[in-house]
DOLONU-297228 format. One record per residue (C-alpha): z, x negated, y negated; residue in three letters. Coordinates in pm, whole numbers. Example, Ala and Ser with C-alpha at 12.3 -4.5 7.8 and 13.67 -1.06 7.14 Angstrom:
! DOLONU-297228
up  east  north  aa
780  -1230  450  Ala
714  -1367  106  Ser
***
This chain:
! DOLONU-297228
up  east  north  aa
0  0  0  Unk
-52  -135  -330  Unk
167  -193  -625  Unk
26  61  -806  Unk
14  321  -548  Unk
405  241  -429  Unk
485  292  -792  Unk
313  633  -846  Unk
533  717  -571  Unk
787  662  -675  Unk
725  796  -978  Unk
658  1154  -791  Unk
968  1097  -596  Unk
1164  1073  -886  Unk
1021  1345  -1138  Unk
830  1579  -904  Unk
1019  1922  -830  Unk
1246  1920  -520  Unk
1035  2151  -276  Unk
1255  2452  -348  Unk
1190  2471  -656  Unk
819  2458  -645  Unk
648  2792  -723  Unk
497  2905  -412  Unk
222  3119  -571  Unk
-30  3062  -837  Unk
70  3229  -1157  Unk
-141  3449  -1379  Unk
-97  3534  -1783  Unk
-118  3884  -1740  Unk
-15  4135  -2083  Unk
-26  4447  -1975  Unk
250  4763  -1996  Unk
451  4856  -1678  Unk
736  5092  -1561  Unk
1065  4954  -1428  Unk
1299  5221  -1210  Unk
1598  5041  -1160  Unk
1839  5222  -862  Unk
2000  5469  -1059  Unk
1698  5580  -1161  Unk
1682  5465  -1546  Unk
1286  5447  -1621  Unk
1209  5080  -1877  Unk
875  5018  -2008  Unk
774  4667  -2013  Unk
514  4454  -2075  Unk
418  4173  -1812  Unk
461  3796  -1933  Unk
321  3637  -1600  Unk
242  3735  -1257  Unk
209  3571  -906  Unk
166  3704  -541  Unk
555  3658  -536  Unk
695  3836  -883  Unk
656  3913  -1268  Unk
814  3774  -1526  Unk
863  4099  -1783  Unk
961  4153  -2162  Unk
1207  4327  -2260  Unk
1485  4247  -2039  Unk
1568  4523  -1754  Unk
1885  4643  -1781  Unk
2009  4585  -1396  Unk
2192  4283  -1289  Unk
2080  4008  -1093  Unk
2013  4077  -714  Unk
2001  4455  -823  Unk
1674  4643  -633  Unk
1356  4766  -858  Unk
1079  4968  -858  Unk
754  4877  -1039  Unk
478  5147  -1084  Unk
137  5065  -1265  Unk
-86  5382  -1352  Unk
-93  5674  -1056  Unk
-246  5443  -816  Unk
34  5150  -775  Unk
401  5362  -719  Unk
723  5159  -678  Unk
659  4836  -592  Unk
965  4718  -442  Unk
1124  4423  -565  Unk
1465  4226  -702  Unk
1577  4090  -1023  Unk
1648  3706  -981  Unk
1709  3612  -1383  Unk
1774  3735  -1757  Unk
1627  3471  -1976  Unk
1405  3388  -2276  Unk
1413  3768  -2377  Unk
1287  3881  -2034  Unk
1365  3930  -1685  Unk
1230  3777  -1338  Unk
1142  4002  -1057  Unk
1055  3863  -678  Unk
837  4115  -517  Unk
1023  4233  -203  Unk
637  4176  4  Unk
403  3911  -65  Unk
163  4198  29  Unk
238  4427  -211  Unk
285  4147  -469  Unk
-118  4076  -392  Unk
-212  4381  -428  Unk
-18  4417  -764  Unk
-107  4081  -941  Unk
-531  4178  -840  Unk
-457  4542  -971  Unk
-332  4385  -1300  Unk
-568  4129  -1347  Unk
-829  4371  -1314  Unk
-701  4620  -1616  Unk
-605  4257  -1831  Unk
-989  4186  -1740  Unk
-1097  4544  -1822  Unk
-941  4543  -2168  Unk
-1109  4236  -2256  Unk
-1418  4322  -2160  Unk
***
């Protein structure tokens, strides 16, 4: 191996995310408004920040608490998505979707009205 090579290394060893923190899903910039039914059935609209086959980040902030089970619902066609708040921060809130499936099928339904607004 040479010098230059070991060194990069060990530059990546160093300042590359441990594995578990490494996002597992390619993330999208995705603006576009979205219900929120949190268990007790309080209804928050929000507006998406980022999305990935594995959650949303969202704007406002939900009110639930982390770990608490939600319910995401685009339009008529997508009805609550399941999934769970991991974080409050920067003014919004992080949601893992409970499937990757329905995570998918959520991120391509988004992209496509982003796309459509655009266009």
């Amino acid at each position: 191996m040479s010098d230059l090579a070991r060194r990069v290394r060990q530059f990546n060893m160093l300042f590359a995310p441990p594995p578990q923190l490494r996002r597992q899903h390619e993330r999208f910039e995705v603006s576009v408004e979205i219900e929120i039914e949190t268990a007790d059935g309080t209804i928050s609209r929000c507006r998406t920040i980022d999305i990935s086959n594995g959650g949303v980040f969202v704007e406002p902030p939900l009110p639930a608490e982390v770990g608490d089970r939600i319910y995401i619902s685009v339009g008529m066609l997508l009805r609550r998505v399941e999934g769970e708040v991991l974080a409050h921060r920067g003014g919004g809130s992080a949601i893992r979707f409970a499937s990757a499936a329905h995570g998918a099928a959520l991120t391509a339904w988004l992209l496509d009205q982003s796309r459509r607004k655009v266009n």
